[in-house]
C-alpha positions in Angstrom: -13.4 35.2 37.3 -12.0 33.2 34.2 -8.7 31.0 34.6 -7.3 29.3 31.6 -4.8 26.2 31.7 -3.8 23.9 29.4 -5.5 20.4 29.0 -3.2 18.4 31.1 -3.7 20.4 33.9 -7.3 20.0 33.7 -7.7 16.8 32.7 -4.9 15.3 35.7 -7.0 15.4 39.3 -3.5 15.1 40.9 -2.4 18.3 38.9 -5.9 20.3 39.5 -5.2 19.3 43.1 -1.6 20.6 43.4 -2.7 24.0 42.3 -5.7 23.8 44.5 -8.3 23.8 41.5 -11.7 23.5 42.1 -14.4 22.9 40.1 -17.5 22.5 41.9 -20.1 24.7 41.3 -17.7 25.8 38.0 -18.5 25.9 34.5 -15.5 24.4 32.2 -15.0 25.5 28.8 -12.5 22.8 26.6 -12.1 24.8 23.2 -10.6 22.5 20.5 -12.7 19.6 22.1 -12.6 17.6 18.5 -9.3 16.2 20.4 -10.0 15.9 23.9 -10.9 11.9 23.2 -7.4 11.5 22.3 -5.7 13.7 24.6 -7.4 12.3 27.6 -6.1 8.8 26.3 -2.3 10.4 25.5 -2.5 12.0 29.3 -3.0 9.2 30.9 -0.7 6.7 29.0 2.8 5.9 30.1 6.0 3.8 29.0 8.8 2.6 31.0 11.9 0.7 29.4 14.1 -2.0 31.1 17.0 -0.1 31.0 14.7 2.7 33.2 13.4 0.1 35.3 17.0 -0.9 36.4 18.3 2.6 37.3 15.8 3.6 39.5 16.5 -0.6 41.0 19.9 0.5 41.6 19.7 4.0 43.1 16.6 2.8 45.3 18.9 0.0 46.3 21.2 2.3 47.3 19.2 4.6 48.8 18.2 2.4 51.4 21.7 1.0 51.7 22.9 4.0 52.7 19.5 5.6 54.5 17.8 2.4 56.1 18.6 3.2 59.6 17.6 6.9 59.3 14.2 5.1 57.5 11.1 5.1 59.3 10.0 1.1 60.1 7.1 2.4 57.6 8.9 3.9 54.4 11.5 1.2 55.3 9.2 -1.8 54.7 7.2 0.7 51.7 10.9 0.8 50.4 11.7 -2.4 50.4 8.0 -3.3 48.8 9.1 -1.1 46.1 12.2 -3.1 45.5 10.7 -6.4 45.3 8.2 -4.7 42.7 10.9 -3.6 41.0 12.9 -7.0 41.3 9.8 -8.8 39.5 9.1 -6.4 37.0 13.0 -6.7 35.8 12.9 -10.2 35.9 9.8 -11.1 34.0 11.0 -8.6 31.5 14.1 -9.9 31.1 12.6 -13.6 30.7 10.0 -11.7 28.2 12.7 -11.1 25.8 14.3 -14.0 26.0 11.8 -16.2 25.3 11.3 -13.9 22.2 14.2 -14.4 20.7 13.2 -16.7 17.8 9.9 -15.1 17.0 8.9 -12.3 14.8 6.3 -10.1 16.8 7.9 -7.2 18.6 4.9 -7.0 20.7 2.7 -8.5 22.7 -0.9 -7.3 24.5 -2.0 -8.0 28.3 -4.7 -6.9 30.6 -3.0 -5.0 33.7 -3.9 -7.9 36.0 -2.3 -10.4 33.9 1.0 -8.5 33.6 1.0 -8.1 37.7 0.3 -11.5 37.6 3.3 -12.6 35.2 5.4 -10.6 37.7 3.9 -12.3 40.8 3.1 -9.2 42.6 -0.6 -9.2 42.3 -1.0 -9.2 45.6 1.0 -5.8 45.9 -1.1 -2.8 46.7 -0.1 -0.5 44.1 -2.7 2.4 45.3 -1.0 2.4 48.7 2.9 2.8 46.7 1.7 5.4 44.5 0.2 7.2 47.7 3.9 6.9 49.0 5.8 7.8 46.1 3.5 11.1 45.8 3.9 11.9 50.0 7.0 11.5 50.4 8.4 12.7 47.2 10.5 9.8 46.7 12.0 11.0 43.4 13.2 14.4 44.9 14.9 12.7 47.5 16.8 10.2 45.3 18.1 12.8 43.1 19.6 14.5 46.0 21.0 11.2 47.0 22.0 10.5 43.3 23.8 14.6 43.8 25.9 13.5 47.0 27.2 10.1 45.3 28.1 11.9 42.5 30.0 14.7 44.7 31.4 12.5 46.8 32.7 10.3 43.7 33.9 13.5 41.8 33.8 16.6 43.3 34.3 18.1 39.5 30.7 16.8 38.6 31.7 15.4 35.3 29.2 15.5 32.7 28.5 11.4 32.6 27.9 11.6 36.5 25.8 14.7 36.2 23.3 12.7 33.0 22.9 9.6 35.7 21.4 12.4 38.1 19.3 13.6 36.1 18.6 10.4 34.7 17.8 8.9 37.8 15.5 11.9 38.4 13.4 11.3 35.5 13.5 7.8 35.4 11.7 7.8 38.9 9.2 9.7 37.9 8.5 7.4 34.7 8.4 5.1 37.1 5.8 6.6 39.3 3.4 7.2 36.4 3.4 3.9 35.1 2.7 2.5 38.5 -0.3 5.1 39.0 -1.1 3.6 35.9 -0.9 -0.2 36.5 -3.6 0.8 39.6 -6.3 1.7 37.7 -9.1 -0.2 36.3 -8.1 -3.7 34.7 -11.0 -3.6 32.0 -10.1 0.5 31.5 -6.5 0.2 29.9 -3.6 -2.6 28.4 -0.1 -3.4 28.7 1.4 -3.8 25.7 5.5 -4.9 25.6 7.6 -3.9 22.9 11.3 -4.7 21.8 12.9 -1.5 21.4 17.0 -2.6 19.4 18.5 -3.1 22.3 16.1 -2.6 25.2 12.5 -3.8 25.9 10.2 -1.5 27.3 6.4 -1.8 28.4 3.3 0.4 27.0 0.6 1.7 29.0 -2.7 2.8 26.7 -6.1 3.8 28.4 -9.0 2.1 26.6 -11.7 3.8 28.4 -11.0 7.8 28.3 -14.7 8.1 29.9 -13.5 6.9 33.5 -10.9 10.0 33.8 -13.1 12.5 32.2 -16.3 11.3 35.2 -14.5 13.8 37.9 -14.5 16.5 36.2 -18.3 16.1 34.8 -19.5 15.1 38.4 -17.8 18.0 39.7 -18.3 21.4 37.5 -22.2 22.8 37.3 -21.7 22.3 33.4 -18.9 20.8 31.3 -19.2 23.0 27.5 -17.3 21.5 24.5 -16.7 23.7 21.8 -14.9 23.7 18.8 -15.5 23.9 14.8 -15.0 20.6 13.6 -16.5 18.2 16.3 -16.9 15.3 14.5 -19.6 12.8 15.5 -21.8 14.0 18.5 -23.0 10.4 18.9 -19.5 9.4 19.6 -18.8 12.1 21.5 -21.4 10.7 23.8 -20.2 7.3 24.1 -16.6 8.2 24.7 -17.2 10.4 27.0 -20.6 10.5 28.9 -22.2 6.9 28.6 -23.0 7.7 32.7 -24.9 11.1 31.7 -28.6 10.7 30.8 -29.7 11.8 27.3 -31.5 14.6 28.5 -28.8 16.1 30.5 -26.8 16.6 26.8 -27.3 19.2 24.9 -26.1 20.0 21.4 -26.4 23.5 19.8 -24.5 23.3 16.1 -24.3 26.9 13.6 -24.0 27.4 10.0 -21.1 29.1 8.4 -21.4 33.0 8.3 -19.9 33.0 4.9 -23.3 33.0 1.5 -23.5 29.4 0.3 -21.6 30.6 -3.2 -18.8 31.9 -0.9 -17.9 28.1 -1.0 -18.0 25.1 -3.9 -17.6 21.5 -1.9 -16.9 19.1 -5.0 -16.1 15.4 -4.7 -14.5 13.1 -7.5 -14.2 10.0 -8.2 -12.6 10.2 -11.4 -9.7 11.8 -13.1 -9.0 13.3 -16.4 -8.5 10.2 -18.0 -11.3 8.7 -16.2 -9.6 6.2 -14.1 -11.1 5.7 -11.2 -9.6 7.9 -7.9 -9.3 5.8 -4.7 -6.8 6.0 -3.1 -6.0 3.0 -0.4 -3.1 1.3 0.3 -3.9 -1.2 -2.5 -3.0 1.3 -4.9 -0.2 3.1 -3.4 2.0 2.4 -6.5 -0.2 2.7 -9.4 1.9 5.1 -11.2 -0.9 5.5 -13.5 -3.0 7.0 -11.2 -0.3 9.4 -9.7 -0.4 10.6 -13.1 -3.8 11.1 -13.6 -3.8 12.8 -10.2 -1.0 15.1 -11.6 -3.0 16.1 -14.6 -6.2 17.1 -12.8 -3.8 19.0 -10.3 -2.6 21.0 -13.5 -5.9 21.6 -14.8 -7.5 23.1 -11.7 -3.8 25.4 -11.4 -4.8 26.8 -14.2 -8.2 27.7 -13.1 -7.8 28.7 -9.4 -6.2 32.3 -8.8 -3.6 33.0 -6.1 -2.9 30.1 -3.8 -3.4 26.6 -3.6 -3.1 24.1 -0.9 -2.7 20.2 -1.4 -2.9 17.7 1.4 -2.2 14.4 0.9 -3.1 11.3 3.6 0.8 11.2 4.1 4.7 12.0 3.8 5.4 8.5 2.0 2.7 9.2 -0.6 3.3 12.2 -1.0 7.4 11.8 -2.1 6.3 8.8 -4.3 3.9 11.2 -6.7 7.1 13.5 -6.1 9.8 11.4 -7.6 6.6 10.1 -10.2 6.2 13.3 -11.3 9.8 14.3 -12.1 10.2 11.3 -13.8 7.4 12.3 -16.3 6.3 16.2 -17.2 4.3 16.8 -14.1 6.3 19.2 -12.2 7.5 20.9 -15.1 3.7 21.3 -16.2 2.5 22.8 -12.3 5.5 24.9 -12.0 4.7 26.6 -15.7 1.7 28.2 -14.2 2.0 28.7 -10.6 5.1 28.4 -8.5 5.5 24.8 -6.1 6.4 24.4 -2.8 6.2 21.3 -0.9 5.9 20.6 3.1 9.4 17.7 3.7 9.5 15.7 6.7 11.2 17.5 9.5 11.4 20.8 7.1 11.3 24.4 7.8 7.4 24.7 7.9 7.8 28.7 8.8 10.4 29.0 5.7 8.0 27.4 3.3 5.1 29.3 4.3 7.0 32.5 4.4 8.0 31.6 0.6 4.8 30.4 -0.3 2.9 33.7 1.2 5.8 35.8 -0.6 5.0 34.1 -4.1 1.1 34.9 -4.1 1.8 38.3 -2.5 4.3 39.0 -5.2 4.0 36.1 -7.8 6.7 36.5 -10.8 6.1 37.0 -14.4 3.6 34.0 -16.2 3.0 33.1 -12.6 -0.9 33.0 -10.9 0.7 32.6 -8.0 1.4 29.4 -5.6 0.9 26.1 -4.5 1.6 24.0 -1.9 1.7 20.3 -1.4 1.5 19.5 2.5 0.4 16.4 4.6 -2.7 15.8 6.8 -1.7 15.5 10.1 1.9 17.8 9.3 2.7 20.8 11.0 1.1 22.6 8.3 -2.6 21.6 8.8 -3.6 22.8 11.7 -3.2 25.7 13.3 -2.3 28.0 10.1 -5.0 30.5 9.1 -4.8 30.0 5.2 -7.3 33.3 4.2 -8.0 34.8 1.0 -5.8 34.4 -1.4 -3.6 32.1 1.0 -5.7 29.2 -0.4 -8.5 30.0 -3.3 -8.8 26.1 -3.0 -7.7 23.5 -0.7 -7.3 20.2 -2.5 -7.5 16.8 -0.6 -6.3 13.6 -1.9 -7.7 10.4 -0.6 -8.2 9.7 2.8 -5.7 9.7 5.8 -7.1 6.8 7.4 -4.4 5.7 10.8 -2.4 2.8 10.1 -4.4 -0.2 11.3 -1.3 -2.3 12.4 -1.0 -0.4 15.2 -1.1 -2.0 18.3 -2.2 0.9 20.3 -4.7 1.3 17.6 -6.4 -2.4 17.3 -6.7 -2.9 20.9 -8.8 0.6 20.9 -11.0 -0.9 18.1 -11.3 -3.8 19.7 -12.2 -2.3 22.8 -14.9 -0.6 21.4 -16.7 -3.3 19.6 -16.1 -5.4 22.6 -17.5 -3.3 25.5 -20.4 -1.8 23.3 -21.6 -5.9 23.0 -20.9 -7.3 26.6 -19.0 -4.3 29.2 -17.4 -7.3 31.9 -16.6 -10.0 29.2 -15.4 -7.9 26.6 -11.5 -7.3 27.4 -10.4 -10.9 28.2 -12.0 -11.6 24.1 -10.2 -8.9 23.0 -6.5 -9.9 24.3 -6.4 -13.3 22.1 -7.1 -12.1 18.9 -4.5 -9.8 18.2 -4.0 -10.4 14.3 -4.1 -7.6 12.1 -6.3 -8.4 9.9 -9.6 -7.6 12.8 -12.7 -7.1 11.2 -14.3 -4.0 12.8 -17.4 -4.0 14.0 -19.9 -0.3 13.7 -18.6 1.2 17.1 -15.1 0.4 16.1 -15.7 1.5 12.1 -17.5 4.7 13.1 -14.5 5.5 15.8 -11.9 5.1 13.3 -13.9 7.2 10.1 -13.9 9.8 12.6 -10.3 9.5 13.2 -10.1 10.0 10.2 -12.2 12.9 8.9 -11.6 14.9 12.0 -8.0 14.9 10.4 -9.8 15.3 7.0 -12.0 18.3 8.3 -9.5 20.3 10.4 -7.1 20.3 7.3 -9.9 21.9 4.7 -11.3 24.0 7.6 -8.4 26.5 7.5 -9.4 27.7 3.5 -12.5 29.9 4.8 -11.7 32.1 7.5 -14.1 34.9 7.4 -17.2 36.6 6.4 -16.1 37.7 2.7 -13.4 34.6 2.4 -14.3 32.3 -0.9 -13.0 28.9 -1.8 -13.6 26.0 -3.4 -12.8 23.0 -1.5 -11.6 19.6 -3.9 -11.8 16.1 -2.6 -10.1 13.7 -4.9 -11.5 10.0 -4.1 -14.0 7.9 -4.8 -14.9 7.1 -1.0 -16.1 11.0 -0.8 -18.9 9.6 -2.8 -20.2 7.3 0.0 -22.7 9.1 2.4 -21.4 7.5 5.7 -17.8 9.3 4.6 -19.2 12.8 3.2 -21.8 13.0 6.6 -18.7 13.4 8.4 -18.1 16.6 6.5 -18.9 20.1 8.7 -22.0 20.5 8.4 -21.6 23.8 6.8 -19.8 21.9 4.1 -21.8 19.1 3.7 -24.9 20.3 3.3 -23.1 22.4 0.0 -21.4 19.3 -1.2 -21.8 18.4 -4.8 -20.4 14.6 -6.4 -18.9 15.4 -10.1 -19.5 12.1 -11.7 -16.8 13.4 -14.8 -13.6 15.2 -14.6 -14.8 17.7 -17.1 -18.0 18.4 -15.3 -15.7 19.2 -12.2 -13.6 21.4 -14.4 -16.6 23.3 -15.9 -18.1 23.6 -12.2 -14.7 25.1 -10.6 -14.9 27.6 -13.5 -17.8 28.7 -13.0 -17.3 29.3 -9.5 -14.1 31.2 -9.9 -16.0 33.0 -12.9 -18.8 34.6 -10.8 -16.9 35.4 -7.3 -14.6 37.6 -10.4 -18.4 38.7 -11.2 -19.3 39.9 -7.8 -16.1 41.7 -7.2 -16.3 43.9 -10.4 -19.8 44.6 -9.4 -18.9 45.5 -5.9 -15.7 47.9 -6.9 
């Protein structure tokens, strides 16, 4: 028998439960595993505003205003418990922003016990409230309670009236989870509070995706991860199984079914003018070197046939070479030989692709077809099968490392250097530095050149689709040159990888490449 379901029913032992999922004895199979790190984090993280917090203060104050006699002596006093959590997390809050005021961070980072402790509710057992709020299905009952106030107030239901219901109703629930999540572990996960304009709401991120991924492992009679662009086993393994002994791990890893001159992986560091390409935040306004970029872009349209796709590491970069190249002859130069099309924040994706696919199906005169400028990360890297003549090459520029002043982000890194070097004494180090400028140790540096060649890998992966596809796949940076970056190719890839030290040794290899798969198909007609 074979059920499928979606990761977070899986990954959620309350959902699996609900639907009366077992998995002893069961072998799981997670496809797209390159992700379950992150989604296992994402699943289990939850927010909660003020403004949240007060509505479900009020309505639960009025719920037992209205209900306390009718109230067990139990869910009366596990009612009232609720209120004076409630009471204290509002309050320390509210005194959160105020003392904030005058200073410039919008944030600040705590351990889960010492946010319960700030409130003064640390000796509150949240376990035994969650347990409550899930038996007796607290938030059903105050939206029916929020329904009668609102009938008995206005027996037209106006439409303000009938958004608090619902509001309430949701806001319970947010509620809920953030409490489920304040009970876990207090090394596993952080509290981070953020202003928000006019509200101030609190951040729940798990640290440790390992601990929630255990029941499932200790359960099933074999957990298989599959996917095509894993990423790091190694890390794999300490994210998610640092219980499971070595042996117990096994890792089985194919080739690629397409010949190995089905495929040219070239790296460069330079560009036609032979200005070095590296692209980091340093150099996110050399104009000079959006230029340069342009140029080689122009050069290899005028060698690939049919379609090209671009990524670049993101939406900002990629509408500053936009408005560099217009300024100069760029765009004019690209759009002479093949036509252009370019993935816009919020945009139609399906229109451009439509377009694009029309324009190398059916390209007009003087054109050799398309291409298309998109982001890593966008809807238009994952998930598209870009086949054939789709994408002849796939061109990435630079690399799309995440942005490093992300709270949610350090504290991860930090985490992870932290607990690889000392597991109890690591989390209370890692809550006082909370600069920006942290120097990464290897577990956090390999965890976050993962992050981002997985984005990297899933974006070229989509050129080469089948047995008889062909492609040449472009990366346009200096840091491809540097093994611990171009390991974290496919394997498939980088074990085909070549470095052009010279734009024009690149220029000559592409056309030589595009020369003999023209070869093989006259031969082959």
């Amino acid at each position: 028998q074979i059920i499928t379901l979606p990761y977070n029913i899986l990954l959620q032992k309350s959902a699996r439960d609900a639907m009366g999922l077992k998995l002893q004895d069961q072998v799981v199979i997670i496809d797209e595993a390159h992700n379950l790190v992150e989604t296992i984090s994402s699943t289990y993280a939850s927010s909660l505003s003020l403004s949240q917090l007060c509505m479900v203060q009020t309505s639960l104050r009025g719920y037992l205003s209205r209900y306390q006699r009718r109230l067990s002596p139990k869910n009366a006093t596990n009612v009232r418990l609720l209120l004076v959590l409630l009471d204290s997390m509002v309050e320390s809050l509210e005194s959160w922003r105020k003392k904030r005021e005058h200073q410039t961070k919008e944030s600040e980072v705590v351990n889960t016990n010492g946010f319960l402790n700030r409130c003064g509710v640390e000796s509150i057992n949240l376990m035994h409230l969650c347990t409550f709020l899930h038996e007796s299905k607290l938030a059903r009952k105050l939206h029916s309670f929020a329904e009668k106030v609102r009938t008995a107030s206005d027996l037209s239901g106006t439409s303000e009236n009938q958004r608090d219901e619902h509001r309430t109703t949701s806001d319970v629930h947010a509620f809920q989870g953030f409490l489920f999540s304040l009970a876990d572990s207090d090394a596993d996960g952080r509290v981070i509070l953020v202003e928000k304009e006019d509200d101030v709401g609190m951040q729940y991120i798990l640290l440790n995706p390992a601990e929630r991924f255990r029941s499932i492992v200790h359960e099933a009679r074999s957990v298989i991860l599959a996917g095509g662009t894993m990423g790091s086993v190694e890390l794999l393994r300490h994210h998610l199984f640092p219980y499971v002994s070595p042996e117990k791990i096994l890792h089985f890893s194919c080739g690629h079914v397409v010949p190995d001159d089905a495929v040219l992986t070239l790296s460069l560091s330079t560009g036609p003018s032979g200005k070095e390409l590296r692209f980091t935040h340093e150099h996110k306004q050399d104009t000079s070197m959006m230029d340069d970029l342009g140029a080689a872009i122009v050069n290899f349209c005028n060698l690939v046939p049919a379609g090209i796709v671009c990524f670049f590491p993101s939406y900002s970069y990629l509408e500053a070479v936009c408005r560099q190249w217009k300024e100069g002859n760029t765009r004019l130069r690209l759009g002479a030989r093949k036509e252009v099309f370019f993935e816009t924040r919020g945009g139609d994706t399906t229109r451009i692709l439509a377009d694009y696919t029309q324009a190398i199906k059916g390209p007009k005169e003087g054109k050799s077809g398309a291409i298309l400028f998109s982001v890593v990360g966008g809807r238009l890297s994952e998930g598209i099968n870009f086949s054939d003549d789709l994408a002849r090459a796939v061109i990435q520029v630079g690399l799309p490392f995440p942005d490093l002043h992300s709270v949610e982000l350090r504290e991860k890194l930090r985490y992870l250097d932290l607990s690889s070097e000392e597991k109890t004494g690591g989390a209370k180090k890692a809550i006082k530095d909370q600069s920006s400028h942290y120097r990464m140790g290897p577990q956090a540096t390999a965890y976050y050149e993962n992050l981002c060649m997985r984005s990297v890998n899933q974006s070229i992966g989509m050129a080469i689709r089948h047995r008889e596809d062909y492609a040449c796949i472009l990366l346009l940076d200096a840091r491809f040159s540097v093994p611990r970056i171009s390991q974290r190719l496919p394997s498939w890839l980088s074990q085909r990888a070549q470095q052009a030290d010279r734009f024009g040794q690149a220029v000559g290899k592409v056309a030589q490449f595009f020369r003999l798969r023209r070869s093989l198909q006259e031969n082959t007609r």
